[in-house]
C-alpha positions in Angstrom: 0.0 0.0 0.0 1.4 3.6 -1.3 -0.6 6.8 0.4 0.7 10.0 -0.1 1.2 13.1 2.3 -2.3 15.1 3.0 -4.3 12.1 2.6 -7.1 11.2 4.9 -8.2 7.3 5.7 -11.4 6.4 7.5 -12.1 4.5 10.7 -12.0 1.0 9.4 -11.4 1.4 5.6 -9.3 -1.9 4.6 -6.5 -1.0 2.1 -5.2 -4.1 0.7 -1.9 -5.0 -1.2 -0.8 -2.7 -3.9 -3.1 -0.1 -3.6 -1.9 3.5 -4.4 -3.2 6.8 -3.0 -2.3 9.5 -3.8 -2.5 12.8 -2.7 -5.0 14.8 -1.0 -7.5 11.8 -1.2 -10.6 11.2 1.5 -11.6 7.6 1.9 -14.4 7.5 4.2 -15.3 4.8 6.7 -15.9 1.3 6.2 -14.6 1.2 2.9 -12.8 -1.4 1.1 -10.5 -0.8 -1.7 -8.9 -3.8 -2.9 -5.4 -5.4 -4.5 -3.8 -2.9 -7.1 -6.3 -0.1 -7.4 -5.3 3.6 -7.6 -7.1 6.4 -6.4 -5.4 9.8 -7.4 -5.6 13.4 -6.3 -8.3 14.9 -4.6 -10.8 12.6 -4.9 -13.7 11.9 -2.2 -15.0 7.9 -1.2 -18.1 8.7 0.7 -18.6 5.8 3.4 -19.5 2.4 2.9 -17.7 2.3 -0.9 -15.7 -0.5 -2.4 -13.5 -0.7 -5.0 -12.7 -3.5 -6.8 -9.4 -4.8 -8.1 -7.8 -3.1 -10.5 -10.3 0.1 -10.6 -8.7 3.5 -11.7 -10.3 6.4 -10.0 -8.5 9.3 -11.7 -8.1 12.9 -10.2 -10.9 15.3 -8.5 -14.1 12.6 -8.2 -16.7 12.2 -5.9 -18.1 8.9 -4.7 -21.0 9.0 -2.8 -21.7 6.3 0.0 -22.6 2.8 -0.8 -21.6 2.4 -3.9 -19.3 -0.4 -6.3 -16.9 0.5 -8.5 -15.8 -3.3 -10.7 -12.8 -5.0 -11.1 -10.7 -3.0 -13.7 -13.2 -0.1 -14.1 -12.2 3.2 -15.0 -13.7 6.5 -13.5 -12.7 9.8 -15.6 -11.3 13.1 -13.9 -13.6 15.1 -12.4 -17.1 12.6 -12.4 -19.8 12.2 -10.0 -20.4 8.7 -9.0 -24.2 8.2 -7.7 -24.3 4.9 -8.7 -22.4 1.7 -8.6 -20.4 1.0 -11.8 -20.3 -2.6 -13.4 -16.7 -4.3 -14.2 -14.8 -3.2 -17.1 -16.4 -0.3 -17.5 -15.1 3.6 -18.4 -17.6 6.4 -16.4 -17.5 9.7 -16.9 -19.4 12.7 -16.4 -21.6 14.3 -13.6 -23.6 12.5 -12.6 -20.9 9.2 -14.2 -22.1 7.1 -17.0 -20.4 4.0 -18.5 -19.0 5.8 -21.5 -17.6 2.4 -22.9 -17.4 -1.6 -21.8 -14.4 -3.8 -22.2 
């Protein structure tokens, strides 16, 4: 597990192996973010979120509590996740759509 400096981690989140964090990231409590994900600058887990292995959260979005994000999904700079996003899947926008399936 990598977290950078300014970076905030919730009462019971479970980071496990080879997850990166960068900087000035807020994961909330009771999430679980699994093997080999990234989660990059400024971005926001609301409680209660998991992220699957492999998922790239990319710079400046918003989770919101009790969501999914699949195995090797992709979530674009800047989105708005309301809803949980299937595996192999690219979301963007506000709120995030699956832009494109693998």
């Amino acid at each position: 597990v990598w977290i950078s400096f300014g970076s905030m981690i919730g009462y019971k989140a479970e980071l496990q192996t080879g997850v990166v964090i960068t900087h000035g990231v807020i994961v909330g409590q009771h999430n679980v973010i699994e093997r080999c994900a990234q989660v990059q600058v400024g971005t926001t887990l609301g409680g209660n979120v998991t992220v699957r292995e492999c998922a790239t959260i990319h710079a400046g979005v918003t989770i919101i509590p009790r969501t999914e994000i699949g195995h090797d999904a992709i979530i674009g700079a800047g989105a708005v996740v309301t809803d949980s996003i299937s595996a192999c899947s690219t979301a963007v926008g506000v709120p995030a759509r699956v832009a494109k399936s693998r």
